[in-house]
C-alpha positions in Angstrom: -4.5 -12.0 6.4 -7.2 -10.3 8.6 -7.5 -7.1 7.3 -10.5 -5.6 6.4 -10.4 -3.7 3.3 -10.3 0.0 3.5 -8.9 2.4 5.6 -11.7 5.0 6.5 -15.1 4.7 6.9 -17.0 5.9 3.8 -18.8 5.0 0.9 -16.8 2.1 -0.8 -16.8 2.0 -4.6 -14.6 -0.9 -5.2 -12.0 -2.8 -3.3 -9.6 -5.6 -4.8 -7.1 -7.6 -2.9 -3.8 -9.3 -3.9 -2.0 -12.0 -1.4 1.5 -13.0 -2.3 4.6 -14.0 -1.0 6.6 -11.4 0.9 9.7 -11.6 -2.0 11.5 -8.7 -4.2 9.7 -9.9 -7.5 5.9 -9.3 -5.8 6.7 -5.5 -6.2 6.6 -6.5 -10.3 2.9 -8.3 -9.3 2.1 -5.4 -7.1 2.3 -2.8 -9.8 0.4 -4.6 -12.5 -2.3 -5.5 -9.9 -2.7 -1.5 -9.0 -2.5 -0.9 -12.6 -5.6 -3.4 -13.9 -7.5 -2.4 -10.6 -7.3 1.0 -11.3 -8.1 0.3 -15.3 -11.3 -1.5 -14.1 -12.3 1.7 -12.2 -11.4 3.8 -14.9 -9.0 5.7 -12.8 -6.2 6.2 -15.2 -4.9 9.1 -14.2 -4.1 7.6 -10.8 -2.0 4.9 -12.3 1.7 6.3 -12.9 1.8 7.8 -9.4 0.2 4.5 -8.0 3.0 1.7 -9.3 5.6 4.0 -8.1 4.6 4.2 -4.7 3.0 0.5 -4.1 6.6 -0.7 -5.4 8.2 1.2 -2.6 5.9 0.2 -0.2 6.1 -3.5 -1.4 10.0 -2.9 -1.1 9.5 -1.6 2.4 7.3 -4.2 3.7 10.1 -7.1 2.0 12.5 -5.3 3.9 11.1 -5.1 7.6 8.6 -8.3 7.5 9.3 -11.7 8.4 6.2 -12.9 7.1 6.1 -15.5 4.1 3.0 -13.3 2.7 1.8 -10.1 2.2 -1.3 -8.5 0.6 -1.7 -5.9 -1.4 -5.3 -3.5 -0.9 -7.2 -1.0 -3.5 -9.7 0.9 -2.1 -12.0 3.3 -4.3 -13.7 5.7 -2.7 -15.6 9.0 -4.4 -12.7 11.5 -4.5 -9.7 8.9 -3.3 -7.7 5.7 -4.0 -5.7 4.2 -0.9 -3.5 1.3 -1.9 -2.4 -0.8 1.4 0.2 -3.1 1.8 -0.3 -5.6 4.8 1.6 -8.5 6.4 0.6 -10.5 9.5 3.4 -9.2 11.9 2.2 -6.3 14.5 5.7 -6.1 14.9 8.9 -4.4 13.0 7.2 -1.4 12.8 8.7 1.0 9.2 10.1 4.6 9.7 11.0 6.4 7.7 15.0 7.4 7.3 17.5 9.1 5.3 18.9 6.8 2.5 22.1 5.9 2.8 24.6 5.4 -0.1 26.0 1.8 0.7 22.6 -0.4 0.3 20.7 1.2 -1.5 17.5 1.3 0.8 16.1 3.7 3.5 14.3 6.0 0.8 10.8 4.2 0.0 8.7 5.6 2.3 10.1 9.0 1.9 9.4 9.1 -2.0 5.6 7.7 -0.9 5.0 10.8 1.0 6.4 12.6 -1.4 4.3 11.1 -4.4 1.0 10.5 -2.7 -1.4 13.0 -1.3 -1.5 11.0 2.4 0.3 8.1 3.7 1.4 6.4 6.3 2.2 2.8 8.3 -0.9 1.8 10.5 -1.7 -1.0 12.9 -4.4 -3.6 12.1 -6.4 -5.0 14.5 -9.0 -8.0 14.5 -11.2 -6.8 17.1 -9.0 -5.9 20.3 -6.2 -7.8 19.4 -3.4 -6.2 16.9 -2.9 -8.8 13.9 -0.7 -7.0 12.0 0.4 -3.5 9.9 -0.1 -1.9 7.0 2.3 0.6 4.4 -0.6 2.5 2.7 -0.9 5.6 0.5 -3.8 8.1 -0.7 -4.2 9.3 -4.2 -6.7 12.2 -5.0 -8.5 13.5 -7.3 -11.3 15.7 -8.1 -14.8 14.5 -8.3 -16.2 15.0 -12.5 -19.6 17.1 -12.5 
């Protein structure tokens, strides 16, 4: 994986990775690795909203990658946590869709948006040349005095 960490250019507070393989049971790893990065930044309050949506995204990216890995991103910033959730395939682009009854599927992304404060799928690209994608969502929250 050649992502850099972070989605926006500003001041970074922390910024933890997770690579595993791109499997239904790395959502399970995906929410306990949100939950003990946000713990370690003493962002609790972040925490519910954040294993919801980083096991839809994780879901989302199983779904649609053919990669054997993915990684999972925290980035702290001041007033906002953005969890990412890369693979190596510029391809197989997510959209989001209605979900239909039969498989169960379709309604990750739509629950993201509807959790998290911004989100989105993004290209990632290693210079000029696109290396891959990212699932990511924004959580907010007020800066203390």
């Amino acid at each position: 994986m050649t992502a850099p960490c972070g989605l926006v250019a500003a001041p970074v507070r922390a910024c933890y990775r997770m690579s595993a393989p791109c499997a239904p049971g790395t959502a399970r790893l995906a929410r306990e690795f949100v939950t003990a990065s946000l713990v370690a930044v003493e962002r609790r309050r972040a925490i519910e909203t954040a294993r919801i949506c980083v096991s839809d995204a994780v879901a989302t990216v199983v779904r649609r990658s053919r990669m054997p890995e993915l990684a999972v991103e925290v980035t702290v910033y001041d007033e906002r946590v953005v969890v990412a959730v890369c693979d190596d395939e510029p391809g197989r682009l997510p959209w989001p869709r209605q979900a239909d009854g039969g498989e169960g599927g379709g309604s990750g992304l739509a629950l993201v948006r509807r959790l998290a404060d911004a989100a989105g799928v993004s290209w990632v690209w290693d210079g000029l040349e696109l290396v891959g994608k990212q699932v990511w969502f924004e959580l907010r929250e007020p800066v203390r005095p």
